[in-house]
N, C-alpha and C positions, 0 to 999 in steps of 0.2 A: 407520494411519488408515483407517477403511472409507469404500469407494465410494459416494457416494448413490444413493437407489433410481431416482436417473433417469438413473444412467450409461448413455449408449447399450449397447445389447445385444450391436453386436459385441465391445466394451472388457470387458462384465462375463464374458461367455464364452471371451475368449482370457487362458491364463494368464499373466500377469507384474504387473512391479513398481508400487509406485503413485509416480507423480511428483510430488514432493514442492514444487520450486521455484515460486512462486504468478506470476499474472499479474497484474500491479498498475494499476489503471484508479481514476485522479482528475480527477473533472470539476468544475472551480469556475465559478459563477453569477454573484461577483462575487469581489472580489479580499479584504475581510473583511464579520462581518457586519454592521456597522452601516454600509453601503454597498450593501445588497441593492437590486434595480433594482424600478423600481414595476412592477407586474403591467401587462401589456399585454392585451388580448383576444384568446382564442384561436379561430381560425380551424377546427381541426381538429376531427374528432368526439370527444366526451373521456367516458371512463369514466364519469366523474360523472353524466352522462344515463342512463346505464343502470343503472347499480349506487346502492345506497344503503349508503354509511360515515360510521362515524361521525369525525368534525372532531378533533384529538387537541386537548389542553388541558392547561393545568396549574393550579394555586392563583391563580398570577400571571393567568389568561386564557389567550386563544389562544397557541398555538407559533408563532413566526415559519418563513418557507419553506420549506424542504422538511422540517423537522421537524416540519410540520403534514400529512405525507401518512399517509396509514394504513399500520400495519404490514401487512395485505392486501394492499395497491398494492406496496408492496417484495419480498412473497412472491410475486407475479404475475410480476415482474420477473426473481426470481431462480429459479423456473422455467422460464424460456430460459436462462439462465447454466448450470441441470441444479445447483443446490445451495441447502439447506433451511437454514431456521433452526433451531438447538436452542435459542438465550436470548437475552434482550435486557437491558441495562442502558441507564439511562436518566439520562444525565447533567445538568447545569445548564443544557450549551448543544449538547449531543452525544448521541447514541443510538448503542450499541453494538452490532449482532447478531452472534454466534458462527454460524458458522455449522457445514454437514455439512461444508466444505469451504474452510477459513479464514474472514475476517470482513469486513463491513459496516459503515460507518462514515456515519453522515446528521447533518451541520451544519444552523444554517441556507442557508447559500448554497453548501456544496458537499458530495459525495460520495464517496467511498473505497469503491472496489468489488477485494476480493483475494481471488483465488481458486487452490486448488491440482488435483492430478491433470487430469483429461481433460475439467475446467469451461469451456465457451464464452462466456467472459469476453466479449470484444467484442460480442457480440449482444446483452449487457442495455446497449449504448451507447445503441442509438436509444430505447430503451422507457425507458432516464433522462433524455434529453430529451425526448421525449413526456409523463413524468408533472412535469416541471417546469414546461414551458409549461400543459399542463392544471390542475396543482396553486395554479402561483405565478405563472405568467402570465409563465416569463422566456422570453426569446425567443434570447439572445443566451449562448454560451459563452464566460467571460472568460480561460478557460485549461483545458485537457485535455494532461493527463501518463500516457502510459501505458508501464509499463517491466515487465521481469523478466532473471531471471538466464536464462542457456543452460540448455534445456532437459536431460536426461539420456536423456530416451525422446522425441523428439519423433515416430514415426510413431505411436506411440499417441495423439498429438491428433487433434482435430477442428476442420474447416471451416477458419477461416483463422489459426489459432495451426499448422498441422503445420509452416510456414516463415515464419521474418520478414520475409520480402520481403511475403508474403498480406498478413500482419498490418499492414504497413506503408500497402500500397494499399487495404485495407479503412476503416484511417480516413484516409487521403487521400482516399474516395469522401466523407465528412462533412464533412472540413475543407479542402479542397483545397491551396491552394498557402501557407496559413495554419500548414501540419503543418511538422516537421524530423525523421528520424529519426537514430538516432546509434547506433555500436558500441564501447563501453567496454572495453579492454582484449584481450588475444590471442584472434583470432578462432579458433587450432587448441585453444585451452583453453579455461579459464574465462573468459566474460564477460557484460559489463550489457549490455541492449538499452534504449534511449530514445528515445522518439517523444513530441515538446511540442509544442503549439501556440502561436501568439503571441496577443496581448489580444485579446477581445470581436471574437469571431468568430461569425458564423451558420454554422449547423450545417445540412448538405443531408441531410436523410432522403429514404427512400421512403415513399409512400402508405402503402404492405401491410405496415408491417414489424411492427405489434403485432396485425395480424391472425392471422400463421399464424407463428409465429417458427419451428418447425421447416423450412421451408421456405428456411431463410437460410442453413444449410449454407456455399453455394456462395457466392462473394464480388457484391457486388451490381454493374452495370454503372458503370463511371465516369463522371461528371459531366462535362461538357465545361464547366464556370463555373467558372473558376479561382476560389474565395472568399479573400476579403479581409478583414482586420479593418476592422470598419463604424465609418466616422465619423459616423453619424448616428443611433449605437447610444447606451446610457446610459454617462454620463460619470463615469467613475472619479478619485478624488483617492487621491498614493500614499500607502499604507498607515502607519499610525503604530507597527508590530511589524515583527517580522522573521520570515519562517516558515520554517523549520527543520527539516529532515526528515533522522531517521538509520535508517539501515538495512543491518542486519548479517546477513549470507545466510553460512551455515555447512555444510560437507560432514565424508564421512568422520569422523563421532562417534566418541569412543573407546567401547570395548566398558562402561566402567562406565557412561558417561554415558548411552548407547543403552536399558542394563537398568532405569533408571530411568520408563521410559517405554511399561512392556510391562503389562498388564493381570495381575498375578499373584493369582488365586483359589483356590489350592493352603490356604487355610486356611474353604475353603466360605464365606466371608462374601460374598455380591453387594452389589454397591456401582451406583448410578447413575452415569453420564459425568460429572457433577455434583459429587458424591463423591469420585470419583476423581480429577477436576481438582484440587478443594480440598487434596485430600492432597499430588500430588505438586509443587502449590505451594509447597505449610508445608513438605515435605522437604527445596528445593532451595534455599528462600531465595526464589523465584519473587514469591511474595507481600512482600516486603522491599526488591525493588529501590528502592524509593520508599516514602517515609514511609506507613506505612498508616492513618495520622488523614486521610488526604488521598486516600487512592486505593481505588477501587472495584474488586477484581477479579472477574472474571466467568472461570471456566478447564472444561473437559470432559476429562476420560480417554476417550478411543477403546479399545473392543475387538476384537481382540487387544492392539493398539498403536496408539498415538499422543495427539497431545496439541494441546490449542487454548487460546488464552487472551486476551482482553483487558482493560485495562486502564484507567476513564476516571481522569484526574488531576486534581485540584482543581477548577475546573467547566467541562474538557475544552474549553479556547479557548484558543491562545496569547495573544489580542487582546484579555482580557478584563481591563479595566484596574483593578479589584478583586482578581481571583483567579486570574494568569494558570495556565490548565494544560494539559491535553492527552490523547495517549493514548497507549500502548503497546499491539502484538499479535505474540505469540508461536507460532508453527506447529511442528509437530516431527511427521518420519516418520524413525522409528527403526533399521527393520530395513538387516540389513548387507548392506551392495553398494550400497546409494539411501539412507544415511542422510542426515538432513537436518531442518535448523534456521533458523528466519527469527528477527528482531527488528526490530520496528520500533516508529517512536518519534518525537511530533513536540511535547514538553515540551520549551520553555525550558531550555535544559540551560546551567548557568555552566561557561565554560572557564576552566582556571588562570589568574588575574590579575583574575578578576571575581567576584560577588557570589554567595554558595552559599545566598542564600532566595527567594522567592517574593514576596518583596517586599521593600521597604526600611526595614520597619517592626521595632522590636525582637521576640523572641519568631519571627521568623518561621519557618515548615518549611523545612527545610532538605533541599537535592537532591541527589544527585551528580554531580560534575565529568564531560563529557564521558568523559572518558578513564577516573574509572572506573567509569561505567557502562559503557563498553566492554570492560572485563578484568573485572567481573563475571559480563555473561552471556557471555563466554568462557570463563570457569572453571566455570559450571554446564553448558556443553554439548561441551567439550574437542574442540573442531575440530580435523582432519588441514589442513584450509584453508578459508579464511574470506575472503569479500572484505565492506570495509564504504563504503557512499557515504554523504557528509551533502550537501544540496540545503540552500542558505541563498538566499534571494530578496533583491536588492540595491536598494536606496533609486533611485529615478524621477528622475534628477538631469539633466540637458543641459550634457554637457561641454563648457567650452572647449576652442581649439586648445591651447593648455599642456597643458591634462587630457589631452587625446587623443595626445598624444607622450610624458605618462609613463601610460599605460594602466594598468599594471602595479602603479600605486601606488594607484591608485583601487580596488581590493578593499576590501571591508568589513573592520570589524577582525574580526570574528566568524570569517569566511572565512582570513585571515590565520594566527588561529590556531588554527583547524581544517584548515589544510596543516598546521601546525608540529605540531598533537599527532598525525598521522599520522606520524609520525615513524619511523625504525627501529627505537626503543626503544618505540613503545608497548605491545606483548604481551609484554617480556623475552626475555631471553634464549632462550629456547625454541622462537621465533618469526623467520621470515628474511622481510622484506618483500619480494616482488616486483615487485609497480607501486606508483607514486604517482602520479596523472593528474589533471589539473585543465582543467575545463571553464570558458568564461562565455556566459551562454546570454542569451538578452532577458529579463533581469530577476530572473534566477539564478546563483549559480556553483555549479558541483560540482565535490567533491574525492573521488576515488575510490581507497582501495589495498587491494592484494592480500597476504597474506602466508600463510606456508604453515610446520609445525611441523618444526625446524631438523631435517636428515638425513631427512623422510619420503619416499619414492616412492610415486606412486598406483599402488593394485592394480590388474593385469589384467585385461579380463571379453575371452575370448579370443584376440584378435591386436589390441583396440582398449584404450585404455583411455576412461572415460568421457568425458573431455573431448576428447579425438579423436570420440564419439560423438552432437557436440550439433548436428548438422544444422543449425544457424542461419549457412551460408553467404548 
């Protein structure tokens, strides 16, 4: 995958590898969107005084919140992150951007910002609450989730990604004692890093921070306000879906699956990243994982190597009581020693014992089962080790005492049996599970496992091997 042209200058001149594993930052405005909070007055100086854009629209009328911001506003944004747009798809209730450096995801009421190699993610945080309150007038964040896998090369980041303690106290300076961070799995190996917020919390910015974003670098001074989630913020009722999030981080590609994903011009034909996407879509099945009456894909070939893709599904809303759907996005850096593959995925997916359409209506599209949509994109990208997390958000309930002394029994059914198809048999025989970990968080569970292909040993680089190498003590 090539570097964007605003990699800092000492990264583009020192040779090495590109780091493949993304930084995942979601900031939700409210909890879905027909529950987005009324615009309040904004206090701050706002773009909109200076600059003239144009208002986005559709056939229907205006876009509701932050899908009504310009894709300008979002490019502004994502030049402090240091990573560009190459495409946008435009969903029913979702906007897609591919980015130079994985992709961009804008709801009505929330945002999905994932970024790979030496991108400073954390920095387009404050300039996404800045363009919400000036765009939509929100004032309040209803949840901020930001995770990734262990790093491979962490001295190669920048500012407060090169350690997760930084990264940790960086947005503790925003959310203060509202933040949790957590360590998913073996700290000397592979593992997840998560940092969530609790409900409708106000977010502490600096003044300066969309004046001179290069200047943020350095972590910003800490907040002496412990913040709180605000009772006298807009009032939330809980959600009538379930939101659903899977994501499968994949290392050490075998050598066929790697060759698939290398720019090969050896028959003089130039192709666009465009092209290229398209192609080694249709070759891999990529394009098929989901009914294609139903989904839109958007995908780029990188030269020399690598690959991007996104995904909207039916009109890209789990919550959308007509047509629920969603998205998929796919990252891949190929080369050997850093190979590496993401998937993620937040479509209504039926687990075995439940309903395989999209609605309940005869005729319906029909999806695939959690599990095999798991052994699909496992088979197109033939991992040495793979870990995969599903995030299911649990129903607003107020236990009684009884409740609260069988705890255990109160999981979702969804949850229930997303432990059970993590199972030891879900990759086959091929595959030897390592962890199986189960989280419950304020208003989520997560079930996280690891597994690794049966007799592999990770190669050497030196006297360390990679996962000895991910500095996120």
């Amino acid at each position: 995958m090539t570097l964007s042209l605003e990699t800092p200058q000492e990264v583009l001149t020192s040779p090495g590898p590109f780091e493949g594993p993304e930084k995942l930052l979601e900031v939700w405005f409210a909890p879905s969107v027909d529950q987005l909070p009324e615009p309040q007055p904004s206090s701050s100086s706002s773009s909109l005084n200076t600059k003239t854009y144009r208002i986005r629209s559709t056939g229907n009328g205006e876009l509701k919140g932050l899908r009504k911001v310009p894709k300008e506003v979002w490019e502004e944004m994502l030049d402090i992150v240091k990573c560009k747009v190459l495409s946008v798809v435009e969903g029913d209730e979702i906007d897609a951007y591919l980015l130079s450096e994985s992709s961009l995801f804008v709801s009505p009421h929330l945002i999905i910002l994932k970024t790979c190699g030496t991108t400073l993610n954390l920095l387009g945080l404050y300039r996404i609450i800045e363009i919400a309150k000036e765009w939509c007038g929100f004032t309040n964040v209803w949840r901020c989730f930001y995770s990734r896998k262990s790093f491979f090369f962490p001295e190669r980041q920048q500012g407060p990604h090169k350690d997760w303690g930084d990264e940790v106290r960086f947005l503790d300076t925003v959310f203060g004692t509202a933040g949790a961070a957590y360590t998913v799995g073996p700290m000397n190996r592979d593992h997840w890093l998560l940092y969530l917020t609790s409900p409708n919390t106000v977010p502490n910015l600096p003044s300066s921070s969309s004046s001179s974003p290069s200047s943020s670098l350095t972590l910003p001074a800490p907040t002496s306000t412990a913040l709180q989630s605000r009772s006298d913020g807009p009032s939330f009722q809980p959600t009538k879906y379930q939101d659903t999030t899977l994501e499968i981080l994949m290392t050490h590609l075998a050598p066929s699956a790697r060759s698939q994903f290398f720019n090969d011009d050896s028959n003089g034909t130039l192709k666009s990243g465009l092209e290229l996407g398209k192609d080694i879509s249709a070759k891999l099945g990529i394009d098929q994982l989901f009914s294609q009456e139903e989904t839109e894909l958007d995908s780029f070939g990188f030269d020399p190597c690598g690959y991007s893709a996104n995904a909207v599904i039916g009109s890209g809303m789990p919550d959308d009581s007509t047509n629920p759907g969603g998205y998929f996005t796919i990252h891949v850096t190929p080369e050997d020693g850093w190979s590496y593959a993401s998937f993620e995925c937040n479509v209504p997916l039926p687990i075995a014992g439940t309903s395989t359409g999209t609605s309940s209506q005869e005729g319906a599209i029909k999806r695939p089962e959690l599990k095999e949509l798991i052994r699909k994109v496992v088979n197109i990208f033939q991992p040495s080790r793979l870990s995969i997390t599903l995030f299911v958000s649990t129903p607003a309930t107020t236990p009684t005492n009884e409740e609260e002394e069988g705890e255990g029994e109160q999981q979702t059914e969804t949850e229930q049996r997303a432990w059970k198809s993590f199972g030891t048999d879900l990759l086959g025989k091929g595959f030897v599970r390592k962890d199986r970990i189960g989280y419950e968080f304020d208003g989520y569970d997560l079930v996280f496992a690891c597994f690794e292909k049966r007799g592999w040993e990770e190669p050497k680089s030196g006297n360390m091997t990679i996962g000895d190498h991910n500095g996120d003590a």
